[in-house]
C-alpha positions in Angstrom: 77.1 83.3 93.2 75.8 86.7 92.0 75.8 86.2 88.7 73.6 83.0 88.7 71.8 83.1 91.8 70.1 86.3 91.6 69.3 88.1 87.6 69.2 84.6 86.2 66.4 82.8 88.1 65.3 80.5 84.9 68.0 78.6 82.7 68.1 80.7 79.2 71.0 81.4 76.8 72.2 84.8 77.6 72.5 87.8 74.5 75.9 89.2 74.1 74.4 92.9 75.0 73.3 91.3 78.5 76.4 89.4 78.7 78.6 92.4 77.9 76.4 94.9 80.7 77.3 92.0 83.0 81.3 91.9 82.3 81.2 95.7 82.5 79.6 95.7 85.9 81.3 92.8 87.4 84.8 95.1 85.9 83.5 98.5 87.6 82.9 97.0 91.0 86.2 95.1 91.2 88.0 98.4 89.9 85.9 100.1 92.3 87.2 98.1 95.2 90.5 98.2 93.8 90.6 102.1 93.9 89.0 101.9 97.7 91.6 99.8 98.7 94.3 102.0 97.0 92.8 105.5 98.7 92.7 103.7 101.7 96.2 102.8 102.0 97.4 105.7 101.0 96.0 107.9 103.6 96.7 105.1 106.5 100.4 105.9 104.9 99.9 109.9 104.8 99.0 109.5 108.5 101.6 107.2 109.6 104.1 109.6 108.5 103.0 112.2 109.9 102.5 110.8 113.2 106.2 109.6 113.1 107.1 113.8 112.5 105.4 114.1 115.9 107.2 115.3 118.8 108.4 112.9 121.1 107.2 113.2 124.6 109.4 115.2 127.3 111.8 113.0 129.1 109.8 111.8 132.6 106.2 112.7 131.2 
């Protein structure tokens, strides 16, 4: 994992500033993702609709 693979190579107690950096950055990338996801579905929605408001081909094209 992440969080104690990589910034925490040797076994120390953690401060409470450090720990509290950590939750806030762990919390901004899963909100991040959460807001990617969101915009993402949303404009695979916008053009869905509008791709149903097309035209429908001529009869025998």
């Amino acid at each position: 994992m992440l969080d104690l693979g990589v910034p925490h190579k040797k076994h120390r107690e953690i401060a409470v500033v450090e720990s509290r950096l950590m939750s806030l950055g762990y919390l901004t990338l899963g909100l991040s993702f959460g807001v990617l996801i969101f915009v993402g579905s949303t404009v695979f929605v916008a053009d869905l609709m509008e791709w149903e408001k097309c035209p429908a081909a001529p009869p025998g094209a």
